[in-house]
PASEBA-1860 file (N, C-alpha, C; in nm, 3 decimals):
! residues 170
1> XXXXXXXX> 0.082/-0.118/0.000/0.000/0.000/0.000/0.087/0.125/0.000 ~ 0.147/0.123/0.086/0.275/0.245/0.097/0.396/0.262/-0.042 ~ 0.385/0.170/-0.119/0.432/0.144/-0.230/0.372/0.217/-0.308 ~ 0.280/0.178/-0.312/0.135/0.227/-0.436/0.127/0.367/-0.452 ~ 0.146/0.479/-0.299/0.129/0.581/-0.265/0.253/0.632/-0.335 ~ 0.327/0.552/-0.293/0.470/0.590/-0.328/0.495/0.619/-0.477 ~ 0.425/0.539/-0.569/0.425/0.533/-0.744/0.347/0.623/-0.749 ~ 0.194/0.626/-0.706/0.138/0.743/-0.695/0.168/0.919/-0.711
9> XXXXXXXX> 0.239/0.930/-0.619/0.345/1.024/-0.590/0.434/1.066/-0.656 ~ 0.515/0.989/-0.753/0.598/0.972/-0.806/0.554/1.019/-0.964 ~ 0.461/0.957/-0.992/0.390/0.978/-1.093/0.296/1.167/-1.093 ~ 0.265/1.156/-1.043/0.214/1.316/-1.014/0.318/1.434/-1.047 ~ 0.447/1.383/-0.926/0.554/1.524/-0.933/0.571/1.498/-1.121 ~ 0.554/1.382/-1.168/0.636/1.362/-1.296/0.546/1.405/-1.355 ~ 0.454/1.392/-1.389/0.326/1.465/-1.473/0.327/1.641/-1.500 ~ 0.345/1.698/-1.321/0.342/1.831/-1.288/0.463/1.854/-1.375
17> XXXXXXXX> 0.584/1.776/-1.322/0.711/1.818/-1.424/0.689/1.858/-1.559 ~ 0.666/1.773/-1.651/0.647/1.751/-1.748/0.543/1.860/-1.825 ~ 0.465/1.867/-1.734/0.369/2.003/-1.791/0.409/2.128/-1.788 ~ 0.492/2.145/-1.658/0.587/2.211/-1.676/0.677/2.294/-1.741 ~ 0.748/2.230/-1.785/0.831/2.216/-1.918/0.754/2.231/-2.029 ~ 0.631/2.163/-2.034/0.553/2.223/-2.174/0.510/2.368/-2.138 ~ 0.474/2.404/-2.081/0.442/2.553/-2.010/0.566/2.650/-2.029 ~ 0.682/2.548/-1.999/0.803/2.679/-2.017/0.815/2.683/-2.172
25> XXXXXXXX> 0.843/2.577/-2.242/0.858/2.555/-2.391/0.775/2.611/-2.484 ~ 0.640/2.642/-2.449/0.556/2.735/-2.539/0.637/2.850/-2.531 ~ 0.693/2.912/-2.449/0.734/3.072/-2.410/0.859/3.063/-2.535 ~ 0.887/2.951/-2.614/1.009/2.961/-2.668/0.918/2.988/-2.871 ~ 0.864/2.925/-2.824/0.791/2.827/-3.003/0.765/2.979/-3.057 ~ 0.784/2.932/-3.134/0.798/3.097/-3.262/0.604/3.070/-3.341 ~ 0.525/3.118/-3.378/0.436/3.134/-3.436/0.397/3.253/-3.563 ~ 0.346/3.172/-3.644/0.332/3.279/-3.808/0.201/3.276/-3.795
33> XXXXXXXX> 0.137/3.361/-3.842/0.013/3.354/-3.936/-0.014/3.357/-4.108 ~ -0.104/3.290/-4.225/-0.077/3.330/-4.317/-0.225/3.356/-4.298 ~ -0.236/3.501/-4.470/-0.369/3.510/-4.486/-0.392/3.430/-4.600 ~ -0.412/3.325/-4.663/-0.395/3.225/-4.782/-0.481/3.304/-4.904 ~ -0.603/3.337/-4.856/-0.652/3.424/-4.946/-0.593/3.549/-5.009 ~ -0.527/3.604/-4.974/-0.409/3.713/-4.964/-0.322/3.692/-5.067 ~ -0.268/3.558/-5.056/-0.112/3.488/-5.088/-0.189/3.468/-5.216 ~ -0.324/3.382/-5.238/-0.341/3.305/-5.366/-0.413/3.424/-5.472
41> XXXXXXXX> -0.453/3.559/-5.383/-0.501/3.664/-5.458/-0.394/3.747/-5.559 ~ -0.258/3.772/-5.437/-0.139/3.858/-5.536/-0.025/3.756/-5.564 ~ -0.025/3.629/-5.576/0.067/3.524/-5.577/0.106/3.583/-5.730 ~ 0.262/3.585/-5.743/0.266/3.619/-5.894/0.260/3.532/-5.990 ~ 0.199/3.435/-6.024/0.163/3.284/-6.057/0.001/3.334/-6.151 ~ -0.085/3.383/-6.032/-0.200/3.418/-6.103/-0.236/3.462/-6.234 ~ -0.197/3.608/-6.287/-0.201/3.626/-6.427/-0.168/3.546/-6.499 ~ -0.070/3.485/-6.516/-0.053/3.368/-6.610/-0.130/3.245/-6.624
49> XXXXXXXX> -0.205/3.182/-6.476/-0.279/3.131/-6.457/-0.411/3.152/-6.536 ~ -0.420/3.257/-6.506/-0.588/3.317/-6.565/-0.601/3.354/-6.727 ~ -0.443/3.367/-6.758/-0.442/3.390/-6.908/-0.448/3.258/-6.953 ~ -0.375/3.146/-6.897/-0.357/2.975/-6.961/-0.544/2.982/-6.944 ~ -0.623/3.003/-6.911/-0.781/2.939/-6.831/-0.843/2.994/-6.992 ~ -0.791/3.134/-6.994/-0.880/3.201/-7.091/-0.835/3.152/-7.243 ~ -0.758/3.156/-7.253/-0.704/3.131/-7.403/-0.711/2.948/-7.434 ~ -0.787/2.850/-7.327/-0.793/2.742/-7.330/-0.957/2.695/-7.340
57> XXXXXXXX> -1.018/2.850/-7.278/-1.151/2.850/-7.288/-1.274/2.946/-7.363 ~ -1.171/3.011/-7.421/-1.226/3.114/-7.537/-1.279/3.082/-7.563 ~ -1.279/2.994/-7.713/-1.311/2.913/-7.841/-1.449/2.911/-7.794 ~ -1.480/2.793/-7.659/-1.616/2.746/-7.626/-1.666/2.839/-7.567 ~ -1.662/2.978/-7.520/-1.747/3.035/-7.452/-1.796/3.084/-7.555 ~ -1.688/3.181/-7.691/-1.760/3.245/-7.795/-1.866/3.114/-7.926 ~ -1.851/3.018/-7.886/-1.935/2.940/-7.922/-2.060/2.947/-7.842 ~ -2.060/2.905/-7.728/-2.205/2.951/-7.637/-2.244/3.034/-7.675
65> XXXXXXXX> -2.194/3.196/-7.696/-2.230/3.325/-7.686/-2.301/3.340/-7.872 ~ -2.230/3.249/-7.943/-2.280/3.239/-8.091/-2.450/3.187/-8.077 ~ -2.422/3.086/-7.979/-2.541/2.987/-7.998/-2.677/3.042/-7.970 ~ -2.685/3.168/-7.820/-2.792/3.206/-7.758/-2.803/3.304/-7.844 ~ -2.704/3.393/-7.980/-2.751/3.507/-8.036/-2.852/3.391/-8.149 ~ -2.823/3.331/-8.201/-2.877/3.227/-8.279/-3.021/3.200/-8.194 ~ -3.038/3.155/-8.139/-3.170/3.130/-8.054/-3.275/3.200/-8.028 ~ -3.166/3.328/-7.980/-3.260/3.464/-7.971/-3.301/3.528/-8.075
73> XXXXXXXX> -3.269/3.507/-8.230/-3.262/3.528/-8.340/-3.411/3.460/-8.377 ~ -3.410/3.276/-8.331/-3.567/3.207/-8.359/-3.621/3.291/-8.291 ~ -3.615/3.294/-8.167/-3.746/3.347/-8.058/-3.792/3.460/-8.140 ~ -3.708/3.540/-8.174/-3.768/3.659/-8.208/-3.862/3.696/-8.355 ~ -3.801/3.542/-8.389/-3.864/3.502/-8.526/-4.019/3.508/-8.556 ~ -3.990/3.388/-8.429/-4.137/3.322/-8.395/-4.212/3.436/-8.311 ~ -4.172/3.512/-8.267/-4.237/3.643/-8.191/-4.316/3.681/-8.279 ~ -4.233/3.705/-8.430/-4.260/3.833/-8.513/-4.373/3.788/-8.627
81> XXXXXXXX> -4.338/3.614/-8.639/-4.420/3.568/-8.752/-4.528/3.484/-8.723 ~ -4.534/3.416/-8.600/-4.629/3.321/-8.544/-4.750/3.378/-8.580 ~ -4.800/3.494/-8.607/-4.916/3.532/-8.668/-4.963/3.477/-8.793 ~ -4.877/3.464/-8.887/-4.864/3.424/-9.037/-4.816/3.270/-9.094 ~ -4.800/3.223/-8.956/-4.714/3.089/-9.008/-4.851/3.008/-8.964 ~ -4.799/2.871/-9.067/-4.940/2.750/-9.036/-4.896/2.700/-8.908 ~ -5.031/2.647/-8.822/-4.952/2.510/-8.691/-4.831/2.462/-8.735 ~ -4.838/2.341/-8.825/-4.723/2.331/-8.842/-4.574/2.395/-8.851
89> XXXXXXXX> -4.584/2.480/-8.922/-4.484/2.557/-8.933/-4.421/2.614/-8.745 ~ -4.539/2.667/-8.694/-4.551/2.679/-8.567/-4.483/2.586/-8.473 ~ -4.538/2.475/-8.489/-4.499/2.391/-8.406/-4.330/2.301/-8.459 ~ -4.288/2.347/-8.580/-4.180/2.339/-8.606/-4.065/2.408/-8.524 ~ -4.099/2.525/-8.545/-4.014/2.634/-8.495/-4.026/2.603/-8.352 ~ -4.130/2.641/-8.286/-4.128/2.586/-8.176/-4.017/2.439/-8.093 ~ -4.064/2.356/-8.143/-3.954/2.216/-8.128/-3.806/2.264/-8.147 ~ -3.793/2.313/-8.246/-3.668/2.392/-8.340/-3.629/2.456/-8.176
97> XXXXXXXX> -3.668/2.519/-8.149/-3.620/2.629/-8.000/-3.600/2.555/-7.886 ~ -3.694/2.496/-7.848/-3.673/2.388/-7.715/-3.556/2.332/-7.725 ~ -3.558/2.259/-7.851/-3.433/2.172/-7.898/-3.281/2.221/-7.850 ~ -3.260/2.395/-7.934/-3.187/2.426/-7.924/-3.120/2.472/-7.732 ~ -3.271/2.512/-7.691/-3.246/2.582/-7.564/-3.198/2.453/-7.477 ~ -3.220/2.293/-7.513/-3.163/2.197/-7.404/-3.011/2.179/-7.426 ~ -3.005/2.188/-7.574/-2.856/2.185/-7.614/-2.751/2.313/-7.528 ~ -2.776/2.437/-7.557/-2.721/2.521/-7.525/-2.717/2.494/-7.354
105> XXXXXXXX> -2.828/2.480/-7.282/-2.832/2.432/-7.146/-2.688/2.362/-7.128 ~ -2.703/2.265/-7.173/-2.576/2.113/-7.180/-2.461/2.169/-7.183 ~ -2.476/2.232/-7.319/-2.301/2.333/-7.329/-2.270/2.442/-7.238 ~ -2.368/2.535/-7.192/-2.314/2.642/-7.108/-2.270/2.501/-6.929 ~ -2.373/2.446/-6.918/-2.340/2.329/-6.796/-2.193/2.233/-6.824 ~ -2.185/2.206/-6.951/-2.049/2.112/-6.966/-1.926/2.233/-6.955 ~ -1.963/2.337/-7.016/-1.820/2.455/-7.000/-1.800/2.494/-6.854 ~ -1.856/2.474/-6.760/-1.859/2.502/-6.600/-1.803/2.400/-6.504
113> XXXXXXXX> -1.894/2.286/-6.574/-1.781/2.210/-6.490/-1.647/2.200/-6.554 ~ -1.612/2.186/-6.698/-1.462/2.189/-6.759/-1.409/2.270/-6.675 ~ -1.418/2.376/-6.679/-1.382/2.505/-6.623/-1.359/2.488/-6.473 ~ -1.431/2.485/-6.407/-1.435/2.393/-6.270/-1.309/2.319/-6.276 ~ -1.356/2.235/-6.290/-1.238/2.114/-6.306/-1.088/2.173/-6.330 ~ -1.059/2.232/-6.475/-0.950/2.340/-6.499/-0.890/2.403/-6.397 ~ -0.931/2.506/-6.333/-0.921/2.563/-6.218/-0.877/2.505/-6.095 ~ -0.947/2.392/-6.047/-0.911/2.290/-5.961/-0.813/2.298/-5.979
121> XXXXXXXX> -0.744/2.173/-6.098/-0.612/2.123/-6.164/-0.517/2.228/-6.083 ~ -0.538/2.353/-6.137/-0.416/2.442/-6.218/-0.377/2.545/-6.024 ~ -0.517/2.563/-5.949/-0.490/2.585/-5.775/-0.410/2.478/-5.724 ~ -0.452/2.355/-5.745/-0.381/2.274/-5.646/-0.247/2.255/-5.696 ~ -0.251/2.310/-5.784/-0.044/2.273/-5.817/-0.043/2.425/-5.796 ~ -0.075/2.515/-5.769/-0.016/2.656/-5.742/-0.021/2.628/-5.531 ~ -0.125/2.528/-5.523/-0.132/2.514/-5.367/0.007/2.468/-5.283 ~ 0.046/2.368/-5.364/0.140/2.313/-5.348/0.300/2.398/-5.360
129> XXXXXXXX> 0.318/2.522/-5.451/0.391/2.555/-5.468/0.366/2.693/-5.328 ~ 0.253/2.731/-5.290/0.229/2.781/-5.195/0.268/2.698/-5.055 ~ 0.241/2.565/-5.038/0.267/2.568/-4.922/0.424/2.521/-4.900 ~ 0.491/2.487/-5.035/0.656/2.474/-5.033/0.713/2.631/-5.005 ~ 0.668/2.730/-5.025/0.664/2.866/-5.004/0.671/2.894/-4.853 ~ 0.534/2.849/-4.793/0.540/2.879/-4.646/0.645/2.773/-4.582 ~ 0.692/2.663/-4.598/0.806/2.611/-4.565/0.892/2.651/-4.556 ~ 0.936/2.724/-4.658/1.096/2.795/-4.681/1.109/2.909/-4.585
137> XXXXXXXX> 0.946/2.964/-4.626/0.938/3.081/-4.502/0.952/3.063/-4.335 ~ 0.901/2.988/-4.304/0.920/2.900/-4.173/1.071/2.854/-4.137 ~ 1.110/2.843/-4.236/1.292/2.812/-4.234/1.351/2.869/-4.187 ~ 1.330/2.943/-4.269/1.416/3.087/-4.268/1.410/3.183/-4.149 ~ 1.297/3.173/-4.132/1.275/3.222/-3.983/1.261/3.179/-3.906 ~ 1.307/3.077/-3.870/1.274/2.940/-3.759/1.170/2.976/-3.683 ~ 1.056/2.930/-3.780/0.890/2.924/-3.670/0.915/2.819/-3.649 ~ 0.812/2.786/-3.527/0.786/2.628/-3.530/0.613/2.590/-3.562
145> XXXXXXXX> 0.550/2.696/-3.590/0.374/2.684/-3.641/0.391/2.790/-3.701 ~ 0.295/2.733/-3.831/0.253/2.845/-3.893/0.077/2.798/-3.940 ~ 0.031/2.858/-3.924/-0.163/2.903/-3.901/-0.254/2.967/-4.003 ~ -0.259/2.873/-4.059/-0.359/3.008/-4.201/-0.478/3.072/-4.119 ~ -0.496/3.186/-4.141/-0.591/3.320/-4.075/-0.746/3.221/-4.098 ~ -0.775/3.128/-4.169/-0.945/3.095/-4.186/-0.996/3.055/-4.078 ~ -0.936/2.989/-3.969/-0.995/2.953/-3.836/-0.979/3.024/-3.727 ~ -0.914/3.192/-3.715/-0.884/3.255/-3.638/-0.980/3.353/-3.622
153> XXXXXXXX> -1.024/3.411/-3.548/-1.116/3.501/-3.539/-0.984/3.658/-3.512 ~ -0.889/3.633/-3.476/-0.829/3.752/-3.404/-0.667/3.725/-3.465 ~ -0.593/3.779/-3.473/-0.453/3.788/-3.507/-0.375/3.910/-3.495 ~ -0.248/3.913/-3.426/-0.173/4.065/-3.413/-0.122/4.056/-3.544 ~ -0.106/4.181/-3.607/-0.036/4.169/-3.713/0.120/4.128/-3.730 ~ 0.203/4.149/-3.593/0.293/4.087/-3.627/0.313/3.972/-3.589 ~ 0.213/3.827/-3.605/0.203/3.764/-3.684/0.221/3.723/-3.826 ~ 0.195/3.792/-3.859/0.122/3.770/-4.027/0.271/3.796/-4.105
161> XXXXXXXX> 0.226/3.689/-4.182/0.395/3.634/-4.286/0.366/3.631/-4.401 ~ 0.232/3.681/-4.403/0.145/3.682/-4.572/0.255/3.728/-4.661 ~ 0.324/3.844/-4.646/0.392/3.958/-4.764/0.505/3.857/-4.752 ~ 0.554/3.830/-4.705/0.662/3.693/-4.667/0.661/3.589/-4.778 ~ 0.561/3.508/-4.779/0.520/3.433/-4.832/0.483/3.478/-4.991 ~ 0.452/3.559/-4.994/0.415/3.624/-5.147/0.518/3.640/-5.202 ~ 0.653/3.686/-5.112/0.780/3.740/-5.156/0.861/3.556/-5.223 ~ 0.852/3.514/-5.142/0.910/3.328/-5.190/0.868/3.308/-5.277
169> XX> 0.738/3.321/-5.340/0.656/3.325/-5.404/0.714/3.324/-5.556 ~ 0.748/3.473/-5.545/0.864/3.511/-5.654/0.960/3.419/-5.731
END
């Protein structure tokens, strides 16, 4: 029993120790903040980014944009002549429009997700070169955490390693 007390005991001062020491050791740990939104807004990566998106997605948007002047071209057809045209004819044009308006649906919906998708691709390899970025930065300045700003409600600014990070970036 006096044993037991004894491990007891033993175990406690060692616990208290130990917490201790984590208590003194925070007072040492270096801490960053990034604002990621910040970094991936002026990252100098972007323009080029957004020029590869556009010049990969031209072609099909000014195709969409061909298709609805085309459409709007029937509608306005059938606006102007549906007075003069037989049912049939009517109900041609008509079909003729639906037709077109599910197609165009499909294509403006298939260019969004491409696009989508695109975008994805082309962030997560800029993500990656971002967070080899905040590494180097962390290096260099021997942090030992670094914290992206999205779960923080509060941050001193000198924290913040954003312009840091933008600069590696380079």
């Amino acid at each position: 029993m006096v044993r037991q007390i004894a491990v007891s005991g033993l175990l406690a001062v060692m616990a208290c120790g130990t917490w201790g020491y984590a208590v003194a050791s925070d007072a040492a740990t270096r801490i960053g903040v990034v604002d990621m939104n910040k970094v991936f807004q002026q990252a100098p990566q972007m323009p080029e980014i957004n020029r590869s998106l556009e010049k990969q997605f031209k072609q099909r948007q000014q195709n969409i944009v061909e298709s609805e002047k085309n459409l709007q071209t029937k509608v306005e057809k059938f606006r102007r002549d549906s007075a003069v045209m037989s049912a049939t004819q009517q109900d041609e044009l008509t079909n003729q429009i639906e037709q077109e308006k599910r197609e165009l649906l499909k294509q403006k919906q298939d260019f969004q997700d491409d696009l989508e998708l695109a975008k994805h691709k082309v962030m997560q390899t800029l993500g990656e070169t971002v967070k080899k970025s905040v590494d180097a930065v962390a290096k260099q300045k021997h942090y030992d955490l670094i914290l992206s700003n999205y779960d923080i409600p509060y941050v001193s600014s000198s924290l913040d390693i954003t312009d840091a990070v933008i600069a590696q970036l380079k």
